[in-house]
N, C-alpha and C positions, 0 to 999 in steps of 0.2 A: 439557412439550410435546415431539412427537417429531418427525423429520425424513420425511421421502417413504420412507427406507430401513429407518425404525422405530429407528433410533440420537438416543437424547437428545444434548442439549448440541452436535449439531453443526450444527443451522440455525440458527445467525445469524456474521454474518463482518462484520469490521470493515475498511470502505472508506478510502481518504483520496483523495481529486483533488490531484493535486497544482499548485504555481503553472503549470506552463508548458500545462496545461489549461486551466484557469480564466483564461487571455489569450487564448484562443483560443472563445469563447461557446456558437458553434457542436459544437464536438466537447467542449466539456463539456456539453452537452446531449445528443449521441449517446451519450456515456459516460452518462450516468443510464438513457434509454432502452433503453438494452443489458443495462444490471442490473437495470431494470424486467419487463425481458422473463422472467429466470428467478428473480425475489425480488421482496420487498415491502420498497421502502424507508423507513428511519423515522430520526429521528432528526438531519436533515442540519444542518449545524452547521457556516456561515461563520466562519472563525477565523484569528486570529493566531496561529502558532505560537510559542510561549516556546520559548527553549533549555533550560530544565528538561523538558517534555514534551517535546523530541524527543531527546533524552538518555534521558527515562526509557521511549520508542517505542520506539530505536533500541539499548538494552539498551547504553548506552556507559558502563561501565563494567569492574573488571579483573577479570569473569566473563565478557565477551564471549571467545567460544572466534576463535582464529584464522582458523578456515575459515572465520568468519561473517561476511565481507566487513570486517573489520577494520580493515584500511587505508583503506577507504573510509570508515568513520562520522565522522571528523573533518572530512571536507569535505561529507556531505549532513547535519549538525547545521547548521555552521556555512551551507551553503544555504539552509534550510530556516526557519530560526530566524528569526523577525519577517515570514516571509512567510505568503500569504493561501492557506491547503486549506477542500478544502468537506469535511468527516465525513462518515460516516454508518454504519447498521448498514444491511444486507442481511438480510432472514430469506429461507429457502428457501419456494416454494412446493408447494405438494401435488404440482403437476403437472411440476415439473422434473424431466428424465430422469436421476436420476444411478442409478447402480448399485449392488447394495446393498452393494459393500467399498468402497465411494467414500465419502469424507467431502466435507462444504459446499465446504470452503476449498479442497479439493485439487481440486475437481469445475470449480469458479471461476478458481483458478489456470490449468489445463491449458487448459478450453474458450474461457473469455473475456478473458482479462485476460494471459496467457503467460508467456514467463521475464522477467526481471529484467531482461537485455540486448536493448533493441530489434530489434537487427541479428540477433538467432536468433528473433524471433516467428512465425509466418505471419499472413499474411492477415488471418486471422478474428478473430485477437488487439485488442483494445484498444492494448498497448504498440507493435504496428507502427505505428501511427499517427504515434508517435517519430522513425520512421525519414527520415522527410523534413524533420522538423526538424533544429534546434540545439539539441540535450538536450543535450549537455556545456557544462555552466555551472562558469564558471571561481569558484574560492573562497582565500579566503585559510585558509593553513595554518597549525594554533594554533600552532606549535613550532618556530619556524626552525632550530634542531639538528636536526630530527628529520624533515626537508620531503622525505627520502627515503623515510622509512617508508610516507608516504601520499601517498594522488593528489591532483591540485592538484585536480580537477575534481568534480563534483558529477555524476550522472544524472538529469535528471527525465525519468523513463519514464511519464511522466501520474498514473501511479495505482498506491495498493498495496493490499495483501488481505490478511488477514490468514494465513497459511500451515499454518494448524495449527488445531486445535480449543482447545488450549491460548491459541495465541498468542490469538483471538479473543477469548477469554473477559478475556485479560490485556490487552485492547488495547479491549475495549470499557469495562472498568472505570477505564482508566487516562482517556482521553479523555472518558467521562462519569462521572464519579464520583458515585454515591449522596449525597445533601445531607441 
C-alpha cells in the first residue's frame, strides 16, 4: 500500500493518548477527531502500561544516545508505567495534503500534534492544549545517587507520534505484536 505522496511504508503512525488526556474526556475526544480528520483510525487499544513496554517505547536502554532526552526517560517510565493510554494506528488518507518530500509522521508531528514541549506549540497544535494544564508530574527518581543526572518530573504533553517512519514501523510492532 502506498501513501498520497506514492512512498510505501509511510502511511501509518503510531498514536498513544496519554493519562493526563484521557481525565479529561472531552479533549480526548477532540484529540481522536483531529486525527480523524486527516487518517483512518484502527486499532485503538485501552491499556495499562507495563514498565517493560515503556522501557522497550521509550528505547531505555545503554544505546539511548544522549541528545535523546536521556535524562528524562527515568521519570516518564517511571510516569507512565501502570498508567491508562489509549493506542492506536493512524493510516494516512488519500486526500491529506501532505507534500511529496514529507513523510506521515513528520507531516503529523509539524501540523497537528507539534513539538515535544508544550510551551513552544502554536495554537493549532494538539500539545498546546498542555499549556493550561499541570503537565509536570512529579515522579520518584530510580537512583538516589544519581537524582542529579535526571529530572524529578514527568511531561504529559497528551500525546505522542510516532517521529519517523522507522520509529512507526518499530512502535507499531512493539505495541501490537503479531500472535
Amino acid at each position: 500500500m502506498s501513501t498520497a505522496n506514492g512512498n510505501k511504508s509511510t502511511n501509518e503512525v503510531f498514536v498513544m493518548i496519554k493519562p493526563l488526556a484521557l481525565k479529561h474526556p472531552l479533549l480526548a475526544d477532540e484529540i481522536k477527531r483531529a486525527l480523524a480528520c486527516i487518517g483512518t483510525v484502527s486499532r485503538p487499544q485501552l491499556r495499562h502500561v507495563s514498565r517493560d513496554l515503556c522501557r522497550a517505547h521509550y528505547r531505555f536502554d545503554s544505546t539511548t544516545a544522549p541528545d535523546r532526552t536521556a535524562k528524562h526517560l527515568p521519570a516518564i517510565v517511571n510516569y507512565l508505567q501502570g498508567q491508562m493510554v489509549l493506542s492506536l494506528v493512524l493510516t494516512l488518507n488519500d486526500t491529506t495534503p501532505i507534500g511529496a518530500d514529507d513523510d506521515f509522521c513528520g507531516f503529523i508531528r509539524s501540523e497537528i500534534v507539534g513539538p515535544s514541549e508544550p510551551m513552544k506549540c502554536a495554537q493549532k497544535h494538539i500539545r498546546h492544549r498542555a499549556r493550561s494544564m499541570d503537565y509536570r508530574v512529579a515522579v520518584d527518581v530510580p537512583d538516589a545517587d544519581r537524582v542529579a543526572d535526571f529530572q524529578p518530573f514527568a511531561k504529559d504533553n497528551l500525546i505522542h507520534c510516532s517521529d519517523s517512519p522507522q520509529s512507526a514501523r518499530r512502535e507499531i510492532a512493539l505495541w501490537y505484536p503479531r500472535r
